[in-house]
py3Dmol code that shows the C-alpha trace and the ligand (Angstrom):
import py3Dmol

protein = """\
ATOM      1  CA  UNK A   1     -17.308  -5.339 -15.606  1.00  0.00           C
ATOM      2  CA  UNK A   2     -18.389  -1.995 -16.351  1.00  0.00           C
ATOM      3  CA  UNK A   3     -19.481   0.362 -13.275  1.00  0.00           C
ATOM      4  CA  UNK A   4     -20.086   3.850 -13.007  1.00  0.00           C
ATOM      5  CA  UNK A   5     -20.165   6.159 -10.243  1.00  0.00           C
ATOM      6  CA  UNK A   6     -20.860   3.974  -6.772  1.00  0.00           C
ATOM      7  CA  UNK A   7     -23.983   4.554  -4.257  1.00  0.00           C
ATOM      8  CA  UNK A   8     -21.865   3.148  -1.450  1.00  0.00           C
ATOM      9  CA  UNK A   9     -21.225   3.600   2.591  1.00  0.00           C
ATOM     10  CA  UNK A  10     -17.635   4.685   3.583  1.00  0.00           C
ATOM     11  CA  UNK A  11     -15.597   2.062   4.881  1.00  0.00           C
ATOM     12  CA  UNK A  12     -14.333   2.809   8.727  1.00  0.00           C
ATOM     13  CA  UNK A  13     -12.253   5.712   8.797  1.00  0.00           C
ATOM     14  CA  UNK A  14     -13.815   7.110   5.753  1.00  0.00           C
ATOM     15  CA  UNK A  15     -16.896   8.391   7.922  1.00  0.00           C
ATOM     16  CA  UNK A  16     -19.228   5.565   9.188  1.00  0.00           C
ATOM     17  CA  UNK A  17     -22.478   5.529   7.976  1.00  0.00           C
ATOM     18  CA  UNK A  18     -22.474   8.241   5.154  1.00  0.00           C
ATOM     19  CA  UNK A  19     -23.862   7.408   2.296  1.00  0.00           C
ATOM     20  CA  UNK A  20     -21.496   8.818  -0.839  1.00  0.00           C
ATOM     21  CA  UNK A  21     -21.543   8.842  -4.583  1.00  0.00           C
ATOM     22  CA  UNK A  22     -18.470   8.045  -5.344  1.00  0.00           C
ATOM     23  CA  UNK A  23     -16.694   8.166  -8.949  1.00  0.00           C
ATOM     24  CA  UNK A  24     -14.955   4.822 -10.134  1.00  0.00           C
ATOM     25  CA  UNK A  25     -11.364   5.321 -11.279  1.00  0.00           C
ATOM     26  CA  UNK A  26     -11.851   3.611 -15.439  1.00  0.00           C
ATOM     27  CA  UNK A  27      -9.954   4.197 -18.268  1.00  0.00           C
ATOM     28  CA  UNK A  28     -11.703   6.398 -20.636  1.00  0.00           C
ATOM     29  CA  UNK A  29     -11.568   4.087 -23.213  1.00  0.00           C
ATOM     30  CA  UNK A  30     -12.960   1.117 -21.829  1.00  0.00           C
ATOM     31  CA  UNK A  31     -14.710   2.253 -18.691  1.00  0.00           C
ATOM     32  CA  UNK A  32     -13.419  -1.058 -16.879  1.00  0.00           C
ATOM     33  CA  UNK A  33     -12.530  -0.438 -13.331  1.00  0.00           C
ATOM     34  CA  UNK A  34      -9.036  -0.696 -12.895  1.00  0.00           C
ATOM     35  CA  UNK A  35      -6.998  -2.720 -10.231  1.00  0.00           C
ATOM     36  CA  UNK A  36      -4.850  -1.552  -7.563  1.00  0.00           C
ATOM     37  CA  UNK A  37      -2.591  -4.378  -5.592  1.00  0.00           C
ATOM     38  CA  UNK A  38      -1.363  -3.446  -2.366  1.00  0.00           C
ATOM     39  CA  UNK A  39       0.848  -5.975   0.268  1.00  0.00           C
ATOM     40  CA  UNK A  40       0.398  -5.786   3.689  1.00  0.00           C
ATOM     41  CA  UNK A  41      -2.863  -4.454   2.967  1.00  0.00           C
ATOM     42  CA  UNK A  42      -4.175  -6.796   6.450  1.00  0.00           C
ATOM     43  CA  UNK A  43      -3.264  -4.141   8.758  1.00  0.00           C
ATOM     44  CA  UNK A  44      -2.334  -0.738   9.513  1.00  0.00           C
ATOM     45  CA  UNK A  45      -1.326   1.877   6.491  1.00  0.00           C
ATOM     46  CA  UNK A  46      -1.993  -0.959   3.591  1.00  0.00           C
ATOM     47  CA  UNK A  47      -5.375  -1.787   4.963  1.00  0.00           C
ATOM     48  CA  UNK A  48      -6.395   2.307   4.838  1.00  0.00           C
ATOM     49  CA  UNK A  49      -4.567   2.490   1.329  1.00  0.00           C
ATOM     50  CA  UNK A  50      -7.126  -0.666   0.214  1.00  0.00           C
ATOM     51  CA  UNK A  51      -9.938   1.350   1.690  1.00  0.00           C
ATOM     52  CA  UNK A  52      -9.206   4.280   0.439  1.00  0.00           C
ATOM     53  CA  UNK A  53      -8.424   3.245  -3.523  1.00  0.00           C
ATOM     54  CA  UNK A  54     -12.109   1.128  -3.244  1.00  0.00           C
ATOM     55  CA  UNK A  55     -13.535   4.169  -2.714  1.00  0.00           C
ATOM     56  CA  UNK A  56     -12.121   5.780  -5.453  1.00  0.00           C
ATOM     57  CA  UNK A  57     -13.278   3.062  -7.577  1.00  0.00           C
ATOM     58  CA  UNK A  58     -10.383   0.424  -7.832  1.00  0.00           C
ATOM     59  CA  UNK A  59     -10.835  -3.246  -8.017  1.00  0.00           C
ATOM     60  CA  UNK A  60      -8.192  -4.112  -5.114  1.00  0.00           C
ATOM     61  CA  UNK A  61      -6.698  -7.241  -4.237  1.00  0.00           C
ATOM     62  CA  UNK A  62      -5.849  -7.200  -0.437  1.00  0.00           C
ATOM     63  CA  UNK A  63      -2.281  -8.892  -0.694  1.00  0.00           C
ATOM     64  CA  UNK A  64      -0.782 -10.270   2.495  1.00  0.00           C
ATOM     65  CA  UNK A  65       1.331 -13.136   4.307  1.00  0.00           C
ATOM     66  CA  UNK A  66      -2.139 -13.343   7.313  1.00  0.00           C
ATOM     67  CA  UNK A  67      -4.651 -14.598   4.868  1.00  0.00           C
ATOM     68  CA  UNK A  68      -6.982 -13.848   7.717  1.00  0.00           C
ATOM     69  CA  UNK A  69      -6.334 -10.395   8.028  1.00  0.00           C
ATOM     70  CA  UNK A  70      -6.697  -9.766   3.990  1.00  0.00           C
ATOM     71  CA  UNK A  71      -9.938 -11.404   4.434  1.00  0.00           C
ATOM     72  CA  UNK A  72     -11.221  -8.795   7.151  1.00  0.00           C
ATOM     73  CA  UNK A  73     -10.247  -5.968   4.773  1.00  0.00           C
ATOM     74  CA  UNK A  74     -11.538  -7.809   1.643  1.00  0.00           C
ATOM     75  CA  UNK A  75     -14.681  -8.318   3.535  1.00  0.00           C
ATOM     76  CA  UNK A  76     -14.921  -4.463   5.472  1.00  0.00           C
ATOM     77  CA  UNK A  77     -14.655  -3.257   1.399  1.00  0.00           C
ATOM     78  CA  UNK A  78     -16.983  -5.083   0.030  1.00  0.00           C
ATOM     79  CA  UNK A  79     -19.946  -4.090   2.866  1.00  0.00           C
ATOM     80  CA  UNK A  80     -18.995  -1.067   2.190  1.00  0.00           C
ATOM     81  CA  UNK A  81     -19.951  -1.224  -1.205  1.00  0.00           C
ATOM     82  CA  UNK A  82     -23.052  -2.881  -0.823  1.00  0.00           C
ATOM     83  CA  UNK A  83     -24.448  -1.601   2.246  1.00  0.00           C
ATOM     84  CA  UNK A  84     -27.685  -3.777   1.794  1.00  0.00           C
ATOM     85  CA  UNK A  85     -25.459  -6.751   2.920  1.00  0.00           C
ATOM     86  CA  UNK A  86     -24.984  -5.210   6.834  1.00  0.00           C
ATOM     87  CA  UNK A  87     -28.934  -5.301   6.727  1.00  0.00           C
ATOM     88  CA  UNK A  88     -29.594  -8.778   5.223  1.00  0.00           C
ATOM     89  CA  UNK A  89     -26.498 -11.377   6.747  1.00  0.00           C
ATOM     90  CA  UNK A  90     -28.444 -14.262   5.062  1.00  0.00           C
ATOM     91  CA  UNK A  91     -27.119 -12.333   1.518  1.00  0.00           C
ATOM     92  CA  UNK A  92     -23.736 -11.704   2.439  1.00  0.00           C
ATOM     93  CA  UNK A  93     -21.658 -14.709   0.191  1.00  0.00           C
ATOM     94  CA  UNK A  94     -23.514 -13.958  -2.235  1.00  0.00           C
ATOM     95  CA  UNK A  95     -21.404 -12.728  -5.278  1.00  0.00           C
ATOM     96  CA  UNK A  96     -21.739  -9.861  -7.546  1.00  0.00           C
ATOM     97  CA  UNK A  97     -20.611  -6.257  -8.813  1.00  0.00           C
ATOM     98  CA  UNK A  98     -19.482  -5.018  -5.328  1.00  0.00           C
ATOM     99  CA  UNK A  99     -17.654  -8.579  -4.229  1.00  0.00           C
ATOM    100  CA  UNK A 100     -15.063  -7.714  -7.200  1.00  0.00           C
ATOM    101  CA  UNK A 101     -14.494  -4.557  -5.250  1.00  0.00           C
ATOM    102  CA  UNK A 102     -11.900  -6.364  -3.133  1.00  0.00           C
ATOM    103  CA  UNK A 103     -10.372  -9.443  -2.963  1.00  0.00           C
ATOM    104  CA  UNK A 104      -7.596 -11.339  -0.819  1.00  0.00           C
ATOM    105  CA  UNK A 105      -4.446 -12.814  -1.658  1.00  0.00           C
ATOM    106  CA  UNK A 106      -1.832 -14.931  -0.008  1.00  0.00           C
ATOM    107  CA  UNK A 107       1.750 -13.689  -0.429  1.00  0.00           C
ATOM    108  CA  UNK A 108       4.977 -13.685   1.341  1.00  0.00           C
ATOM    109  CA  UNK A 109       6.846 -10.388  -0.109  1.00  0.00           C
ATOM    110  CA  UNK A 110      10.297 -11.924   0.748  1.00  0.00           C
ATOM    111  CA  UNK A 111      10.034 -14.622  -1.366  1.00  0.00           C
ATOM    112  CA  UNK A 112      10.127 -14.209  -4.997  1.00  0.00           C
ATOM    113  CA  UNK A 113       8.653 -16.737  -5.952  1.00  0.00           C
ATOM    114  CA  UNK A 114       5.374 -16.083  -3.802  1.00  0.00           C
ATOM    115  CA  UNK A 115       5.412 -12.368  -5.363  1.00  0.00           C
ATOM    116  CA  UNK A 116       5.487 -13.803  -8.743  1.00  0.00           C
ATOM    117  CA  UNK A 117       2.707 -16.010  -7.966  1.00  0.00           C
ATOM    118  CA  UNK A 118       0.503 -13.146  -6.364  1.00  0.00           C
ATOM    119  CA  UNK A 119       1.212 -10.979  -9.729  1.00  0.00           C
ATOM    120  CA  UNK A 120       0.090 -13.965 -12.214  1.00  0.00           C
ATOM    121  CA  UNK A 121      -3.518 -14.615  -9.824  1.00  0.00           C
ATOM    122  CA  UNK A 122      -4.335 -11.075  -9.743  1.00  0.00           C
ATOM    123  CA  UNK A 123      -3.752 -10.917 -13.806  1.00  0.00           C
ATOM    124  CA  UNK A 124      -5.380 -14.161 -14.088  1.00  0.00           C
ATOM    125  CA  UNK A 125      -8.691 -12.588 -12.268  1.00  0.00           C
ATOM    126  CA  UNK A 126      -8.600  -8.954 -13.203  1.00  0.00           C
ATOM    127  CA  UNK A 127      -7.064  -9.183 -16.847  1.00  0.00           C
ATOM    128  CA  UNK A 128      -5.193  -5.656 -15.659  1.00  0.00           C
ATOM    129  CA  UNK A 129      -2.890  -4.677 -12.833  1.00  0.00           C
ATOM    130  CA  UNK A 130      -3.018  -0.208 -13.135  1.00  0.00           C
ATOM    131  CA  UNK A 131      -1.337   0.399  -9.467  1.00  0.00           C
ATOM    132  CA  UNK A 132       0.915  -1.967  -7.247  1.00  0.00           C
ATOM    133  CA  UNK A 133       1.370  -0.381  -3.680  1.00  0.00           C
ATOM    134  CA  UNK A 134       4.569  -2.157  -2.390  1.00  0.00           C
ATOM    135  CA  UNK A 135       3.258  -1.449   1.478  1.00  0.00           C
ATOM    136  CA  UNK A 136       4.344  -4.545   3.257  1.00  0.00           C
ATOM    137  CA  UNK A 137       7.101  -4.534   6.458  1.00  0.00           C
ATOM    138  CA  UNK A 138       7.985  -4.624   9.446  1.00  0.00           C
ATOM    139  CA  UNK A 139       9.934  -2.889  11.659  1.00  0.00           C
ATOM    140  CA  UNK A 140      12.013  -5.564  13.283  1.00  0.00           C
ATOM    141  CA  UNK A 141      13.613  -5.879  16.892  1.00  0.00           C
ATOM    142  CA  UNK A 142      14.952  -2.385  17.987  1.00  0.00           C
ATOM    143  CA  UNK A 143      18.642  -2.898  19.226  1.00  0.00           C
ATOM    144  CA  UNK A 144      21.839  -1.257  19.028  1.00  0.00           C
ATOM    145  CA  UNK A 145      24.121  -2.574  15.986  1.00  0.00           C
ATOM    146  CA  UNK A 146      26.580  -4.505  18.254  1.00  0.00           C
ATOM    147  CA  UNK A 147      23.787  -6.393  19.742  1.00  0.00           C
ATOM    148  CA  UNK A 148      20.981  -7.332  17.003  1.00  0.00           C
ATOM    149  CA  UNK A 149      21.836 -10.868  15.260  1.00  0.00           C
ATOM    150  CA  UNK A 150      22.472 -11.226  11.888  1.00  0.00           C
ATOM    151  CA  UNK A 151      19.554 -13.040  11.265  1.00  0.00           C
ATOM    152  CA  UNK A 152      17.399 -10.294  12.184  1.00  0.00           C
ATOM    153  CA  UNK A 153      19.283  -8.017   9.550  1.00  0.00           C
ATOM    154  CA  UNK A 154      18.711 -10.429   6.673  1.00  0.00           C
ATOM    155  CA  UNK A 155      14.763 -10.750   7.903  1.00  0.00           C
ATOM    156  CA  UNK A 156      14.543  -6.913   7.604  1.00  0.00           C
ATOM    157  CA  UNK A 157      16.201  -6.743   4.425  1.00  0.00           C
ATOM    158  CA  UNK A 158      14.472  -9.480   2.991  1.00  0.00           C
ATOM    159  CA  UNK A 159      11.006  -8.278   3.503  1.00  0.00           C
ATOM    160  CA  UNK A 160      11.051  -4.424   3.466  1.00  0.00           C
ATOM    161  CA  UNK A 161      13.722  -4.020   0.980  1.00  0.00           C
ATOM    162  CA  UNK A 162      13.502  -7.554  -1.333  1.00  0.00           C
ATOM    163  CA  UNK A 163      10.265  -7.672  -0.874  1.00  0.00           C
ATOM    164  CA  UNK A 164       9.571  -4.557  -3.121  1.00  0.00           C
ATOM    165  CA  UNK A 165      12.149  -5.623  -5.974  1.00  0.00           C
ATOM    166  CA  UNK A 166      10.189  -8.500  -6.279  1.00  0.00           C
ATOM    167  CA  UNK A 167       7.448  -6.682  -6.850  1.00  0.00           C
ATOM    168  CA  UNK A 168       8.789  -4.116  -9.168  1.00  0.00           C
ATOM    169  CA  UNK A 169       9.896  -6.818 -10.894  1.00  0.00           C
ATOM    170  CA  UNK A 170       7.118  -9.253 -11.227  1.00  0.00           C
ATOM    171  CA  UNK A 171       4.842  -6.309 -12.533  1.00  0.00           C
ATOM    172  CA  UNK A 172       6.383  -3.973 -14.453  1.00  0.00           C
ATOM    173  CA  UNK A 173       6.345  -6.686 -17.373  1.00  0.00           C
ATOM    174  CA  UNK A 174       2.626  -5.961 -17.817  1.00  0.00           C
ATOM    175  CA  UNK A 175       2.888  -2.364 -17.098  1.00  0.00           C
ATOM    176  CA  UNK A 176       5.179  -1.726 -20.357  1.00  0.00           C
ATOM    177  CA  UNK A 177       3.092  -3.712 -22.138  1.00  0.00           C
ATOM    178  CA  UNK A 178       0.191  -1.633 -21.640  1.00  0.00           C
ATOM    179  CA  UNK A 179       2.295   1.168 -21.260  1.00  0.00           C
ATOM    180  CA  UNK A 180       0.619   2.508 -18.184  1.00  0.00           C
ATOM    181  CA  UNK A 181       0.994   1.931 -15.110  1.00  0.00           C
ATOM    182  CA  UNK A 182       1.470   3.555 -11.277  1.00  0.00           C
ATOM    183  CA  UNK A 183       4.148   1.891  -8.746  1.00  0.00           C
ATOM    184  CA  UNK A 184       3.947   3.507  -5.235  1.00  0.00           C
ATOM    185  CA  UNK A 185       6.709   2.272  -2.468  1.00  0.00           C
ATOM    186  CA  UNK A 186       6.229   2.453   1.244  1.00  0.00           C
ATOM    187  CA  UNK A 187       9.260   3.918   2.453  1.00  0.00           C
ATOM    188  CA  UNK A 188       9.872   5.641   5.533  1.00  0.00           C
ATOM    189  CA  UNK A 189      11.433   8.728   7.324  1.00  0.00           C
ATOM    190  CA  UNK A 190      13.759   6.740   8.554  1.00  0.00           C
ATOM    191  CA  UNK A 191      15.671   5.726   5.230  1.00  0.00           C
ATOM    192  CA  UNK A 192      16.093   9.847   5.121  1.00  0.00           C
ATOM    193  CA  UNK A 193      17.334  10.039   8.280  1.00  0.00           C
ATOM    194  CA  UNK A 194      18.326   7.099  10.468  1.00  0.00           C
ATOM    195  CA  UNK A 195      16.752   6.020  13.551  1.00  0.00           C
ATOM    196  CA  UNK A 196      18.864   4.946  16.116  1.00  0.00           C
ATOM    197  CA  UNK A 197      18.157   1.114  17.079  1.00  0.00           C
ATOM    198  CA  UNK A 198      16.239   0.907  13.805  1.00  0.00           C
ATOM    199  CA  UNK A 199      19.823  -0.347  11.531  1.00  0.00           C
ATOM    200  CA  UNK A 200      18.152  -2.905   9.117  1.00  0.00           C
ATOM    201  CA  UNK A 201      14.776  -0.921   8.770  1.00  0.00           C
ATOM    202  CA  UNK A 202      16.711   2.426   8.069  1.00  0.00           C
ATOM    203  CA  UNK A 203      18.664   0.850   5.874  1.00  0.00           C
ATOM    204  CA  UNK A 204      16.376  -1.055   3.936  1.00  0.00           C
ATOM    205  CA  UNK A 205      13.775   2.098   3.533  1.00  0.00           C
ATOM    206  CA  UNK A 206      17.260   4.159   2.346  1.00  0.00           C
ATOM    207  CA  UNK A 207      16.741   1.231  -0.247  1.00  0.00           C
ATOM    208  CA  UNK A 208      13.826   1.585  -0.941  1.00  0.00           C
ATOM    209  CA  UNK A 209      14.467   5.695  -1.578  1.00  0.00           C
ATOM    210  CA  UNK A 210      17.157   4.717  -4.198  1.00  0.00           C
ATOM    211  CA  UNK A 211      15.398   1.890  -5.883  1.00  0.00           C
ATOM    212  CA  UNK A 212      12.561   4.365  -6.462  1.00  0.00           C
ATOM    213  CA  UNK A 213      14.551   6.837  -8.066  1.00  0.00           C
ATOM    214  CA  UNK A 214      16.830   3.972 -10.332  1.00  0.00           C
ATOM    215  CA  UNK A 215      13.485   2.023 -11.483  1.00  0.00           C
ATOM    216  CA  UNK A 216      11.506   5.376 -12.201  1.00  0.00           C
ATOM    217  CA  UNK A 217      14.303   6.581 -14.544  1.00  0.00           C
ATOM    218  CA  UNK A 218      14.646   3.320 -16.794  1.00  0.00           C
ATOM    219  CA  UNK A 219      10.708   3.404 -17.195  1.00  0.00           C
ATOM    220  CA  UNK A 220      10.187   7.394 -17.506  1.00  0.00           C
ATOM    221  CA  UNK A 221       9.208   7.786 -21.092  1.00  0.00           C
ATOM    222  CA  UNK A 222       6.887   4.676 -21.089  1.00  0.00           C
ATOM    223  CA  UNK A 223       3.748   5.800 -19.632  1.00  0.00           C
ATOM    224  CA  UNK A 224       4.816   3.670 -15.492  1.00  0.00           C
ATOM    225  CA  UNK A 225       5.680   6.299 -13.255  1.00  0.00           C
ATOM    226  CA  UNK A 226       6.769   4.995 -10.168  1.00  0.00           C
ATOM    227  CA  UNK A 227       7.225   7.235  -6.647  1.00  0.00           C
ATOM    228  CA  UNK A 228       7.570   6.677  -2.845  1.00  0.00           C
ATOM    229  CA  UNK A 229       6.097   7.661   0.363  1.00  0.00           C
ATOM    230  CA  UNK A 230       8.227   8.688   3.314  1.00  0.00           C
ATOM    231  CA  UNK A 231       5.984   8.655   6.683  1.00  0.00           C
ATOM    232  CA  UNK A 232       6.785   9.428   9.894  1.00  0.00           C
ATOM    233  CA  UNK A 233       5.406   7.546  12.590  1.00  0.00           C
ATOM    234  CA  UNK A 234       1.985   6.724  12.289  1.00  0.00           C
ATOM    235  CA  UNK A 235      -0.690   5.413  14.598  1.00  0.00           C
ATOM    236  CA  UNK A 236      -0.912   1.335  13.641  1.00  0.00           C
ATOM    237  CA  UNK A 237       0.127  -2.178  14.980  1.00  0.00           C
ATOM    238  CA  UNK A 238       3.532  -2.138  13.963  1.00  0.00           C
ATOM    239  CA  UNK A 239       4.044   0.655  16.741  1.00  0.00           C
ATOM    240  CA  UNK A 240       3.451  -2.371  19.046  1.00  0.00           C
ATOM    241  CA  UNK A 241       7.068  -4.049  17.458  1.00  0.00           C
ATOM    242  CA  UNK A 242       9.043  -1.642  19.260  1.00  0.00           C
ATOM    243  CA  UNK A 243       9.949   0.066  22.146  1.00  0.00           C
ATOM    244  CA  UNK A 244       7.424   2.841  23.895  1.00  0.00           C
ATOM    245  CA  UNK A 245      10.970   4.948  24.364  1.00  0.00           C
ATOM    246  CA  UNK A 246      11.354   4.510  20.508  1.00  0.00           C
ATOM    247  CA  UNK A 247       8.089   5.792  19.743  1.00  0.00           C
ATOM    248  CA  UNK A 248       8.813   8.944  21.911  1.00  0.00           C
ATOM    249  CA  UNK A 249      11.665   9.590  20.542  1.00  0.00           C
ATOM    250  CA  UNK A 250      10.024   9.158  16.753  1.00  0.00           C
ATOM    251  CA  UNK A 251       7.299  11.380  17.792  1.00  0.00           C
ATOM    252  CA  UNK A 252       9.500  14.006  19.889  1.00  0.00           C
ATOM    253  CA  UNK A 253      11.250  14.465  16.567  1.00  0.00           C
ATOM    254  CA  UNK A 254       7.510  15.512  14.357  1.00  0.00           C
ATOM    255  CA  UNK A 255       7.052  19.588  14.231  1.00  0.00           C
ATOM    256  CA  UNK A 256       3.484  18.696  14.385  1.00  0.00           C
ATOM    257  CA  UNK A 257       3.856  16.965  17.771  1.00  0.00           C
ATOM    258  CA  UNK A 258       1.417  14.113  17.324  1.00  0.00           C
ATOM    259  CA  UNK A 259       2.109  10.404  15.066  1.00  0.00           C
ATOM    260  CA  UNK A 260       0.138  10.215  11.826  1.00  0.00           C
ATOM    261  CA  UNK A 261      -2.968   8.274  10.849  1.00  0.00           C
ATOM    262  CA  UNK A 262      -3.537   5.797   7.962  1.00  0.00           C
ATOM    263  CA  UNK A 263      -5.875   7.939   6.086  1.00  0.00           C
ATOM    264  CA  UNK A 264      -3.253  10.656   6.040  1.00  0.00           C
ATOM    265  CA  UNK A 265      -0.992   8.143   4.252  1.00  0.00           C
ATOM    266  CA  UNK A 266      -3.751   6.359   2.092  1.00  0.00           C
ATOM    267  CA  UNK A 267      -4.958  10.417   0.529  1.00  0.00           C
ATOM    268  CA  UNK A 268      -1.349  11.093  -0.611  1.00  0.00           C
ATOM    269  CA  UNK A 269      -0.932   7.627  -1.982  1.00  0.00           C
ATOM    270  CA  UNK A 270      -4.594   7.497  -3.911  1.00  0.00           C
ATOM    271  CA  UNK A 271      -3.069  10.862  -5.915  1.00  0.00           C
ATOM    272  CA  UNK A 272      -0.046   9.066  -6.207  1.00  0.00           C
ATOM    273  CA  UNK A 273      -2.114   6.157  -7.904  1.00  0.00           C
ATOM    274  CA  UNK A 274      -4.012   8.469  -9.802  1.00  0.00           C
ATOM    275  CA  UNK A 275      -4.102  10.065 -13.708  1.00  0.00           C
ATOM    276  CA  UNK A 276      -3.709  13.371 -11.958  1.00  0.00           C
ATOM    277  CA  UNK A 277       0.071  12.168 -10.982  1.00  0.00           C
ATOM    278  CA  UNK A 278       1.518  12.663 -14.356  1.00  0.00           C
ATOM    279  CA  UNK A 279       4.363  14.988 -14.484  1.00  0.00           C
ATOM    280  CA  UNK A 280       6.275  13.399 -10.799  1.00  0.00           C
ATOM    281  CA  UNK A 281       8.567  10.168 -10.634  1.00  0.00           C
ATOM    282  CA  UNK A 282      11.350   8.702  -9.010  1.00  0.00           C
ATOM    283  CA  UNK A 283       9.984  11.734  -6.389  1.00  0.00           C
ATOM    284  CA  UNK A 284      10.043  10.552  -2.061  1.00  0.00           C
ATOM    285  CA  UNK A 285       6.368  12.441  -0.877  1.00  0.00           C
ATOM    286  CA  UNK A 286       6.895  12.980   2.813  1.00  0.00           C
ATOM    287  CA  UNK A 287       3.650  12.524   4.702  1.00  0.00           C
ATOM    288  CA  UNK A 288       5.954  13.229   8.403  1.00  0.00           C
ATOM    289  CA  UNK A 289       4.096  16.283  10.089  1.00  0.00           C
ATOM    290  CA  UNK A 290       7.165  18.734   9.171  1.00  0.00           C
ATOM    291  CA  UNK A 291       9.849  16.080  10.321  1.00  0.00           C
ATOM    292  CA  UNK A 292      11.622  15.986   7.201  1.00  0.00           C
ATOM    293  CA  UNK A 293      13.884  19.171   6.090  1.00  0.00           C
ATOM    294  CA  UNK A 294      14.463  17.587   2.346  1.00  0.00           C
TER     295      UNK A 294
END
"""
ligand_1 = """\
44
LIG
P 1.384 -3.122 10.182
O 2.204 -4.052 11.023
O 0.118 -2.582 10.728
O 1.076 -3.773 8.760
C 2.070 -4.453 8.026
C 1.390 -5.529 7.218
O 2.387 -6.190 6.434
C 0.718 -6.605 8.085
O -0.608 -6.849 7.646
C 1.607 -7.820 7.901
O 0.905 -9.066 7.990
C 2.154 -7.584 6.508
N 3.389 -8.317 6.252
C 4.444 -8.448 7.080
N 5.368 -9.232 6.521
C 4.890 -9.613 5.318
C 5.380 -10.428 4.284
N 6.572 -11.049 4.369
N 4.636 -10.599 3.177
C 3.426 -9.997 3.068
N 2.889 -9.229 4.029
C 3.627 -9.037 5.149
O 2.394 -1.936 9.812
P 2.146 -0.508 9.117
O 2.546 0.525 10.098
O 0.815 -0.441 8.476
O 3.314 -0.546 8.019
C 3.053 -0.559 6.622
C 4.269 -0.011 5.912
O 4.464 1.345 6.303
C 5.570 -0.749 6.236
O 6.364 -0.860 5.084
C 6.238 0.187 7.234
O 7.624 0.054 7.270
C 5.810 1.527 6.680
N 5.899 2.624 7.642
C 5.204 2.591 8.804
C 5.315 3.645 9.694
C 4.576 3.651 11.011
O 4.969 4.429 11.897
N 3.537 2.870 11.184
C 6.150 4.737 9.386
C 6.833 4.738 8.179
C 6.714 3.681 7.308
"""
view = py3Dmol.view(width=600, height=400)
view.addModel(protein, "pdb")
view.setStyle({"model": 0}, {"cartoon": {"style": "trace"}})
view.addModel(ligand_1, "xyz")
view.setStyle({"model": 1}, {"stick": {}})
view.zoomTo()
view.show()
């Protein structure tokens, strides 16, 4: 298992083409490469996050209910890493050094049974889990209070806010045991502030904000440090789950007058995974182009 510094192309959005020596992310004592998880890593923000922790030299398993989709990213990671592939198809399932780069897994987040499962596969492959992203969610129907169902409340809830208890839950076993670890939570602006229309998914990312804080202060002293992200709106699919006048308003509300990419999200949580975060937890990083005032 042990790999030092990668000869690899960038994946998409980490500039096509250029060839890079990249550093792999090890433990000093062992030099094994460690292992990031992140849900929802199919589409959007998780799928740049996966990208973007490859290239620093994570093992990552591409967790996500579309099996499909974690497949694409699984497989855009591993060409990446072994650019001879794009050049030779006839080689491509073969296995080897850069197909443990990235592989998928199946997991519904709102279902804790299904995030216990995707926990014990990843330990059974990798031996090591150093970094769970809890990225997956969705932004559910946008409607005033009086007129969303119930239903669509308890969906919301159950995925974006359940969703990443189970996870903190299922992992952090194996974190204290090692002592070491890196939890990173997907949140959103919109648990700071409220978005009109947006009930469920403001509340549940206001849940995620306080579950942060209360899990990062009952693990502070042993060696897991656990943080969340707090984006604005940001250029991916989920944009198509709501309204266009929703989106305006989201983006009429961003100092920087323009939504965020990925990347921008996928650089702030790569630190966030990273030795060099060692003195922040239970912190919300805003990543909202000046939106947020706290
Ligand atoms: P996206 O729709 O592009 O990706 C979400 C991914 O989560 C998809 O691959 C989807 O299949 C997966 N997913 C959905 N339900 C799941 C489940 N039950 N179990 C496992 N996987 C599931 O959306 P995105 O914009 O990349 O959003 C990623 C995260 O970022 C979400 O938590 C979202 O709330 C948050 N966020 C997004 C924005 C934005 O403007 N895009 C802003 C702030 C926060």
């Amino acid at each position: 298992m042990a790999r030092g510094a990668q000869t690899l192309f960038c994946a998409a959005n980490g500039g096509a083409g250029a060839r890079e020596q990249m550093p792999s992310q090890q433990t000093p004592e062992t030099h094994e490469p460690r292992t990031a998880i992140v849900t929802g890593a199919g589409s959007g923000i998780g799928a740049a996050i996966a990208e973007r922790l490859a290239r620093d030299g994570y093992q990552v398993a591409i967790a996500d209910i579309h099996g499909d989709s974690a497949g694409r990213t699984a497989a855009r990671i591993i060409s990446a890493g072994r650019p001879e592939a794009a050049s030779l198809p006839d080689q491509r399932g073969q296995s080897g050094p850069a197909d443990e780069r990235a592989f998928a897994v199946s997991v519904d987040v709102s279902q804790e049974e299904s995030v216990r499962a995707m926990i014990a596969t990843v330990l059974e492959r990798t031996g090591r889990i150093d970094a769970l992203v809890n990225n997956a969610g969705i932004a559910g129907q946008s409607a005033a209070t009086w007129e969303l169902p119930p239903g669509e409340w308890e969906r919301v809830l159950a995925i974006d806010l359940s969703g990443v208890y189970y996870g903190c839950r299922a992992v952090l076993p194996h974190m204290l045991e090692r002592g070491s670890g890196r939890i990173v939570n997907v949140a959103s602006i919109a648990g700071k502030e409220g978005n009109p229309n947006a009930v469920p998914y403001s509340a549940a990312k206001a849940g995620v904000i306080g579950l942060t804080k209360a899990v990062a202060k009952e693990v502070a002293t042993r060696g897991v440090l656990v943080n969340c992200v707090t984006p604005a709106v940001i250029e991916t699919p989920i944009l198509q789950q709501v309204s266009d006048e929703h989106v305006r308003y989201m983006v009429s509300r961003i100092p920087m007058g323009r939504t965020g990419r990925p990347e921008e999200v996928a650089a702030l949580v790569s630190w966030l995974c990273s030795e060099d975060c060692s003195f922040s937890t239970g912190a919300v990083f805003d990543c909202s182009g000046g939106r947020a005032t706290y």
